[in-house]
C-alpha positions as CSV (number, residue, x, y, z in Angstrom):
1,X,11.8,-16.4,3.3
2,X,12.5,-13.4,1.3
3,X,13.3,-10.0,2.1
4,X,12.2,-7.5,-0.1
5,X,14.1,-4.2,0.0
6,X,13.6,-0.7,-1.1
7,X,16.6,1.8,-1.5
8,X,16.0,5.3,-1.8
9,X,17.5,7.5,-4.7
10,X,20.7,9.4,-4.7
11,X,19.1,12.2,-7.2
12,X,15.7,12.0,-4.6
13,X,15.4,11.0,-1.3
14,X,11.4,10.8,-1.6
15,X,11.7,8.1,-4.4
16,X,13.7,4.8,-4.7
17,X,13.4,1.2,-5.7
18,X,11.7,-2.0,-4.4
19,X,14.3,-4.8,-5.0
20,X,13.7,-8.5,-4.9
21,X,14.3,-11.8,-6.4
22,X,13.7,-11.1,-10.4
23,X,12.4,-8.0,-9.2
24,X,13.1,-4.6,-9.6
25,X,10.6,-1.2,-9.6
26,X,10.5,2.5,-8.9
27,X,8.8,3.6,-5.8
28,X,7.7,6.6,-4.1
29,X,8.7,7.4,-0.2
30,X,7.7,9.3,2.0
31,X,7.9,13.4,1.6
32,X,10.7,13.8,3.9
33,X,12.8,11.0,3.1
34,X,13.6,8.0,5.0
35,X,13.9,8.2,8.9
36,X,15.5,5.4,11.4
37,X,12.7,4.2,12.8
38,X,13.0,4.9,16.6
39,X,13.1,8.5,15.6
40,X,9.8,8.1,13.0
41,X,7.1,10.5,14.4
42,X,3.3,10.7,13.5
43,X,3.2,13.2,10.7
44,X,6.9,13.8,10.0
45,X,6.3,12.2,6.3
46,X,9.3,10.1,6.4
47,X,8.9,6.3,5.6
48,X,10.6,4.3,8.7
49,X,13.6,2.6,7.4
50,X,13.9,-0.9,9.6
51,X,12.6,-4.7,8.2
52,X,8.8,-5.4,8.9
53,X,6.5,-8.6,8.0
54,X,3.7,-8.1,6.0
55,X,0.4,-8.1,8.1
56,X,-2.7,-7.4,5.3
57,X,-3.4,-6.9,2.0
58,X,-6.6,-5.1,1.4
59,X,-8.1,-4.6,-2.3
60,X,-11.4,-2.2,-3.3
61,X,-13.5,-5.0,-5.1
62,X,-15.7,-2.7,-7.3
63,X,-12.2,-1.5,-8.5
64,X,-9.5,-4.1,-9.0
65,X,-9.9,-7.9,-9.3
66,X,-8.6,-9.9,-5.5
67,X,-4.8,-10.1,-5.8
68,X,-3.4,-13.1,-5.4
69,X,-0.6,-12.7,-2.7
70,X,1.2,-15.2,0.0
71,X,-0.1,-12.7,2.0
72,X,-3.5,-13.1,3.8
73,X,-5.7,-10.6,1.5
74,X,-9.5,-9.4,2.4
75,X,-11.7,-6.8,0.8
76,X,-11.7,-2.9,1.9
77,X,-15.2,-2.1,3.1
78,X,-16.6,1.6,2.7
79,X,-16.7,1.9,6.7
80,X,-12.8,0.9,7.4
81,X,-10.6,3.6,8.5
82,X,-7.4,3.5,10.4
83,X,-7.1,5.2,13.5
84,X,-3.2,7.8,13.3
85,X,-4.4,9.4,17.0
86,X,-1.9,9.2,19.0
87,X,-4.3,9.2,22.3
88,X,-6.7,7.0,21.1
89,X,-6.4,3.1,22.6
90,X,-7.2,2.1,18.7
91,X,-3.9,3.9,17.3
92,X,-2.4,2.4,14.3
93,X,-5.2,-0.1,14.6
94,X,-7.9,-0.5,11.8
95,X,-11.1,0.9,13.0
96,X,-14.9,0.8,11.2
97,X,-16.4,3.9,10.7
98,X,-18.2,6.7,12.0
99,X,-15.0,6.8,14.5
100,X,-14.6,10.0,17.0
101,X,-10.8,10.0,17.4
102,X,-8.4,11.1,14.1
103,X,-8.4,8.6,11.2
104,X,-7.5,7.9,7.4
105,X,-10.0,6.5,5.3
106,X,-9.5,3.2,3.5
107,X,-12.1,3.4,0.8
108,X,-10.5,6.5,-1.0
109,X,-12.0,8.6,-3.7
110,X,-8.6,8.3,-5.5
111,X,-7.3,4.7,-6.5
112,X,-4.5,5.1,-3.9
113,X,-5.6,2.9,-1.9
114,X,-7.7,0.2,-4.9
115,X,-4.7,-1.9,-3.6
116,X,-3.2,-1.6,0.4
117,X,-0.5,-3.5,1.8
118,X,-0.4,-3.5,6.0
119,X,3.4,-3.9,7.0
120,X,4.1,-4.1,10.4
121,X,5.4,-0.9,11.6
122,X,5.0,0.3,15.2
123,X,2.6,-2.5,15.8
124,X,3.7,-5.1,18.2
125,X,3.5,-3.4,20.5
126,X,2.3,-0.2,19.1
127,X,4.1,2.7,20.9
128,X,2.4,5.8,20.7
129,X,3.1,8.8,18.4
130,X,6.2,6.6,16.4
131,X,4.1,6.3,13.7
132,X,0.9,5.0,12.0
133,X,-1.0,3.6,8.8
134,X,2.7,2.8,7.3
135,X,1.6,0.9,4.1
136,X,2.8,0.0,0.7
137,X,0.2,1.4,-1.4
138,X,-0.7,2.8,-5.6
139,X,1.3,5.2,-6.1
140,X,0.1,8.8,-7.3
141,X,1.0,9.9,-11.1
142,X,4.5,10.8,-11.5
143,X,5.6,9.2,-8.3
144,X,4.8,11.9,-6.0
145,X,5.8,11.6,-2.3
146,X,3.8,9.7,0.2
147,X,3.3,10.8,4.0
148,X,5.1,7.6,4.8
149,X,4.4,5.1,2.9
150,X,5.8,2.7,0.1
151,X,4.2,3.2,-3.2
152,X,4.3,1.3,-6.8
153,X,2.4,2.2,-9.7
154,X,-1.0,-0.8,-9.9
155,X,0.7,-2.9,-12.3
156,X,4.2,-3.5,-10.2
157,X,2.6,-3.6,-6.8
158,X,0.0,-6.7,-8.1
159,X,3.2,-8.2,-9.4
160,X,5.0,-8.5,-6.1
161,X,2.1,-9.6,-4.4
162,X,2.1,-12.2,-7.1
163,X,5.6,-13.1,-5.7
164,X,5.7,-12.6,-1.9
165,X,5.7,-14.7,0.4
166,X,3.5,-15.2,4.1
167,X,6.8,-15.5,6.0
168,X,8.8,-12.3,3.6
169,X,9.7,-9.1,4.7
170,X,9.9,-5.8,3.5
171,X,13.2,-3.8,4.8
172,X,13.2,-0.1,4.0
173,X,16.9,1.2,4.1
């Protein structure tokens, strides 16, 4: 049982490191930082500092090849979403598509989400409005900020799945 951690910059609070055994990459965070998470709110953009289990791993299969992962991993489908309203009964939950209430898309036009990580953030139980679809994730060129979210370029984020394990944790702060 590992936990995995990711510290956040001095020089910029939206980026920082993930940090593990033999391991050590740059990450993006969210665009307002870091947040305790009983104070994380849906939409603030700050990545929920606390330690979570790993839920998911989700890969686009017309894009990247199935990670191979501790983690339980299944393919993204074009009609998953995940539900971030707060007055829906399906909040932070994955949800198939059309869906009424407010909802991110899974299968992205941009590879940010070719590779999707579930952590276990405000789901057990899931209290609403204290966040939603917190995820490690690709990141963006250049690192830019997330709206919550942990992100490693493709090539480090396949790596640690390589290395995690079912029963690690990721602990952001």
């Amino acid at each position: 049982m590992t936990v995995w951690t990711v510290i956040q910059s001095e020089d910029d609070p939206r980026r920082g490191r993930l940090i593990g055994p033999m391991y050590d990459a740059p990450c993006a965070l969210g665009r307002t930082g870091m947040i305790p998470a009983d104070a994380k709110r849906e939409g603030d953009g700050a990545s929920p500092m606390g330690t979570y289990p790993f839920r998911q791993v989700y890969y686009r299969p017309d894009k990247v090849p199935r990670p191979m992962s501790g983690v339980p991993v299944g393919m993204l489908k074009p009609d998953y979403g995940w539900c971030d309203d707060a007055s829906s009964a399906h909040y932070n939950r994955l949800v198939r598509l059309p869906f009424g209430p407010s909802h991110e898309k899974m299968w992205r036009d941009d590879d940010v989400y070719d590779v999707v990580v579930v952590i276990g953030h405000n789901d057990s139980p899931v209290i609403k409005g204290l966040g939603s679809a917190i995820f490690m994730h690709v990141a963006r060129e250049g690192y830019t900020p997330t709206e919550g979210c942990v992100a490693l370029t493709l090539k480090d984020l396949t790596r640690f799945l390589r290395q995690v394990g079912p029963d690690d944790s990721l602990k952001i702060g």
